[in-house]
C-alpha positions as CSV (number, residue, x, y, z in Angstrom):
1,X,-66.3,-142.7,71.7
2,X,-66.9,-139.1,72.2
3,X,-65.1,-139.1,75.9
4,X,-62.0,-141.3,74.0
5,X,-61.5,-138.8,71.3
6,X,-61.9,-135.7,74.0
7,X,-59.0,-137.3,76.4
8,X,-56.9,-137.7,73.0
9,X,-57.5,-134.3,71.4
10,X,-56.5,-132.7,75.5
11,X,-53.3,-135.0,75.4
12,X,-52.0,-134.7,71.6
13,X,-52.7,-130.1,71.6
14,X,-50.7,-129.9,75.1
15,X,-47.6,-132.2,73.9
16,X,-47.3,-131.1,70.5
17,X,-47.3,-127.7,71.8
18,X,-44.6,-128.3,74.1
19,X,-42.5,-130.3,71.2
20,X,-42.7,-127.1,69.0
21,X,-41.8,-124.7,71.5
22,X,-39.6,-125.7,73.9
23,X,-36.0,-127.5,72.3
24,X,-35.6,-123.8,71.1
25,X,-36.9,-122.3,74.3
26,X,-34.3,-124.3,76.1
27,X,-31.2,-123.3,73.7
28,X,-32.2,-119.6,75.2
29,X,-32.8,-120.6,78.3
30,X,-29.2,-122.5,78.5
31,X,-27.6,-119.5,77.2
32,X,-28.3,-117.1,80.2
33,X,-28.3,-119.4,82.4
34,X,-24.5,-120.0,81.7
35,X,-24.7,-115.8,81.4
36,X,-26.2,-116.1,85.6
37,X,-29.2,-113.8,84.4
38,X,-31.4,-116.0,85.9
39,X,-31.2,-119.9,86.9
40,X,-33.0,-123.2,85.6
41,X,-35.2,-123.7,88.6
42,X,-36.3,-120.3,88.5
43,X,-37.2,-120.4,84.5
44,X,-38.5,-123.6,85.2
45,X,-41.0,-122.5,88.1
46,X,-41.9,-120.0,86.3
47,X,-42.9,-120.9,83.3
48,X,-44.8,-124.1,85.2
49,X,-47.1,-121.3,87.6
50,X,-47.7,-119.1,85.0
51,X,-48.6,-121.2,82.3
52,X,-50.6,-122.9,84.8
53,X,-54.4,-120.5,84.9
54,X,-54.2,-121.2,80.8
55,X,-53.9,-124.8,81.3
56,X,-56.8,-125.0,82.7
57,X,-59.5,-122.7,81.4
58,X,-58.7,-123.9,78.1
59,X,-59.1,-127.5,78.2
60,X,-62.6,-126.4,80.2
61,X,-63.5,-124.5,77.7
62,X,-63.3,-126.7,75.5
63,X,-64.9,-129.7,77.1
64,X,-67.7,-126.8,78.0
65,X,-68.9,-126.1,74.1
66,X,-69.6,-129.8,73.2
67,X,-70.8,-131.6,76.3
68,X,-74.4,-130.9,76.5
69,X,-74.3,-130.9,72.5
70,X,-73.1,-134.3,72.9
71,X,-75.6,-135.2,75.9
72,X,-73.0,-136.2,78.6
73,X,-74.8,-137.0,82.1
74,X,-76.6,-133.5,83.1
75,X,-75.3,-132.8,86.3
76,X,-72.5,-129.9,87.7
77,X,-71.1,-132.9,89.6
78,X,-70.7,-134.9,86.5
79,X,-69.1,-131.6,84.4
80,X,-66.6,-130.7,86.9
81,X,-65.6,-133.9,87.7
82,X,-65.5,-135.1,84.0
83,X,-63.7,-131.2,83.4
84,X,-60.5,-131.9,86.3
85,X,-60.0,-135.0,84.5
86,X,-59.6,-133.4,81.2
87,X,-57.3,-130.6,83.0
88,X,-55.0,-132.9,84.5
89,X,-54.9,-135.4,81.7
90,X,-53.5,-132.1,80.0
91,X,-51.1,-131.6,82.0
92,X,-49.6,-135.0,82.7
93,X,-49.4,-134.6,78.6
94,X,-47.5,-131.3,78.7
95,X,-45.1,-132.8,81.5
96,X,-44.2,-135.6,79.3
97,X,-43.7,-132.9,76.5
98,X,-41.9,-130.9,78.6
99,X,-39.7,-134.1,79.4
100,X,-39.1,-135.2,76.3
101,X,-38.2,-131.8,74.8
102,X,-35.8,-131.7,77.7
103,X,-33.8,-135.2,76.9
104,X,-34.3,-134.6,73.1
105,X,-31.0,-133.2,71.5
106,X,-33.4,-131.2,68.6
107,X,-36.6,-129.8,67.7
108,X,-37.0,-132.8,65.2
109,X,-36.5,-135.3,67.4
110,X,-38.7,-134.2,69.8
111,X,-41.1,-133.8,67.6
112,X,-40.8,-137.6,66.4
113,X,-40.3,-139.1,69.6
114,X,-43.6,-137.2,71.1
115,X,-45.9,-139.2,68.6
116,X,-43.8,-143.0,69.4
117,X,-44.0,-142.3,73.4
118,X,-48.3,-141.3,73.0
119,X,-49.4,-143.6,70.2
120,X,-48.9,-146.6,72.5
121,X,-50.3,-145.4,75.4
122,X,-53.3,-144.6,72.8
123,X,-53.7,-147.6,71.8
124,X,-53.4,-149.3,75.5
125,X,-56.2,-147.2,76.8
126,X,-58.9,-149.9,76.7
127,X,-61.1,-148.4,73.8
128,X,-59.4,-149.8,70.6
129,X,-58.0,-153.1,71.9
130,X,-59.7,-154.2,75.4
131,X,-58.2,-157.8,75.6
132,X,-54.9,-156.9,75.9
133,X,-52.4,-159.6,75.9
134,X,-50.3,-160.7,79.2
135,X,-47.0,-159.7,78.6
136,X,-48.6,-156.0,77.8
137,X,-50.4,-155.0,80.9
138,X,-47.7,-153.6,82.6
139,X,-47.7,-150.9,79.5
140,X,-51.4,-150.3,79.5
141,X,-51.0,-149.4,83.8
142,X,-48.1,-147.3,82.4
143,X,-50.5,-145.4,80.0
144,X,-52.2,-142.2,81.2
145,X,-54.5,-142.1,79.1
146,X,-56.1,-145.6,80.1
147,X,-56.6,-143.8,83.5
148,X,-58.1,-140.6,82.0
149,X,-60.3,-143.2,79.8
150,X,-61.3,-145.1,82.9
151,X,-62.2,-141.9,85.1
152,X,-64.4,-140.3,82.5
153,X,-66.0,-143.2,81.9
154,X,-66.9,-143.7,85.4
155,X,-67.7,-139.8,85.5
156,X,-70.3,-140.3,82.8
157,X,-72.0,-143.6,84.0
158,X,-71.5,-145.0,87.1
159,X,-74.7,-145.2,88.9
160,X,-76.3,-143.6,85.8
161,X,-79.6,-144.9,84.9
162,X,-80.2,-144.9,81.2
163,X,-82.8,-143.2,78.8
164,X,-84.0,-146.8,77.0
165,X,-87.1,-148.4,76.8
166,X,-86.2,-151.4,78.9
167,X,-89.5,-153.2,77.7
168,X,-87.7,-153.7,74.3
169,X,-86.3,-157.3,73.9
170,X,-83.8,-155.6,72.0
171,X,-82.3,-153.1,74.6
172,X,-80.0,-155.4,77.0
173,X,-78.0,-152.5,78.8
174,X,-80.4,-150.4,80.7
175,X,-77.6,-148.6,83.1
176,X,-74.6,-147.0,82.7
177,X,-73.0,-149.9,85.5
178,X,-73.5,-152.4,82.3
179,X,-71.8,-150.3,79.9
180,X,-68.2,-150.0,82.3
181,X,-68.5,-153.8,82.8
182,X,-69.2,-154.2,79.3
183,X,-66.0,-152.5,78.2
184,X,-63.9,-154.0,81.4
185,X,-63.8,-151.3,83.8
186,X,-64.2,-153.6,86.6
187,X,-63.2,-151.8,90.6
188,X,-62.1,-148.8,89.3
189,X,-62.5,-145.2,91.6
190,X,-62.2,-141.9,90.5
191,X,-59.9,-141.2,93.6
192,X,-57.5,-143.8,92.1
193,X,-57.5,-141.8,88.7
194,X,-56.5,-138.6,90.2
195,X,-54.0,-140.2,92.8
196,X,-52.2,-141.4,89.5
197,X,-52.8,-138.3,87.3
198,X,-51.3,-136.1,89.8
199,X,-48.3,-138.6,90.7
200,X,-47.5,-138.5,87.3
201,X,-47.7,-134.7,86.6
202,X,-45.4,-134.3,89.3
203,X,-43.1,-137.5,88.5
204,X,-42.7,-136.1,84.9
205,X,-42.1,-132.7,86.4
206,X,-39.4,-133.6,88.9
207,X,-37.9,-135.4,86.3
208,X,-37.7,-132.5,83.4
209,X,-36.6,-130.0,85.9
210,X,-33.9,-132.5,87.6
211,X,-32.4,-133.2,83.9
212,X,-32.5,-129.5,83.0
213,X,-30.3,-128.8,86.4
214,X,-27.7,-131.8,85.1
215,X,-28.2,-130.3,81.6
216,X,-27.2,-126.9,82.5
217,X,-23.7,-127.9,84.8
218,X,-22.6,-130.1,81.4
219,X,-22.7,-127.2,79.5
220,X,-21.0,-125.1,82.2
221,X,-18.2,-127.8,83.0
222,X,-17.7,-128.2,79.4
């Protein structure tokens, strides 16, 4: 439950964020843009490299203060693996902020339609509903936070022996193998969970920055 609620708290801080902010960021953003003081790629870039170093000391700082409180697998391997997939899962949540703040024609919008795009994808992940019907599994694929889910998970237990007294007729998982298949995370790889983290941080991204271009000669033509 723990590594649920930390993928959810690093998606829902990023995109909120961006929801707030950026609808008015854009307005000024338009404005000299249309004034040539600077272009759209260039704002864009920017603002992507620089807020970049804060995107990811903050989401390891926080995954730092409660993860050997917790008593998540006690390993660097296991922290800095467990740590890129909270960093990325934060960004792929700010690109979809930042796209959604970029189609959205008001703050309030944006700020509603955040919530409808995430809450799904929430709910798809695997740990509130794992039999998911047919006709819904192409959403749950869609959802990065299933793949954020799936890698921690395998981050904490794959291969992980557990501290249980196996001689108990109660205790009937032992490793951490038996907790993934237990949940269904059945052939899954941490190298697939970043191929599709970073594909979509740069999907999103591409998209946001290709709309903002088209947004910009509207407003000029008009």
């Amino acid at each position: 439950g723990a590594l649920f609620f930390i993928i959810v708290n690093q998606s829902m801080l990023p995109m909120m964020g961006v929801l707030h902010s950026f609808p008015v960021e854009m307005q000024l953003v338009m404005r000299e843009s249309q004034a040539s003081l600077y272009s759209v790629t260039a704002h864009f870039l920017t603002k992507t490299f620089v807020e970049l170093p804060f995107m990811v000391f903050f989401p390891v700082l926080f995954l730092a203060i409660p993860y050997w409180m917790i008593g998540f697998r006690d390993s660097a391997e296991a922290f800095w693996t467990l740590a890129a997939i909270v960093v990325w899962t934060s960004l792929v949540a700010q690109s979809f902020g930042l796209l959604i703040s970029a189609i959205a024609p008001s703050l309030d919008l944006a700020m509603l339609a955040g919530p409808l795009v995430f809450i799904p994808f929430m709910l798809l992940a695997g740990f509130f509903v794992q039999d998911i019907p047919i006709w819904l599994e192409w959403l749950q694929h869609c959802s990065f936070v299933k793949w954020s889910f799936e890698g921690a998970m395998l981050a904490e237990f794959e291969d992980r022996v557990l501290d249980v007294n196996a001689s108990s007729p109660n205790v009937t998982i032992t490793n951490g193998n038996q907790v993934l298949d237990e949940i269904g995370i059945t052939n899954a790889s941490l190298t697939r969970t970043f191929a599709v983290l970073i594909g979509y941080t740069v999907l999103l991204r591409l998209l946001t920055w290709q709309y903002l271009i088209y947004r910009s000669r509207s407003k000029v033509q008009q």
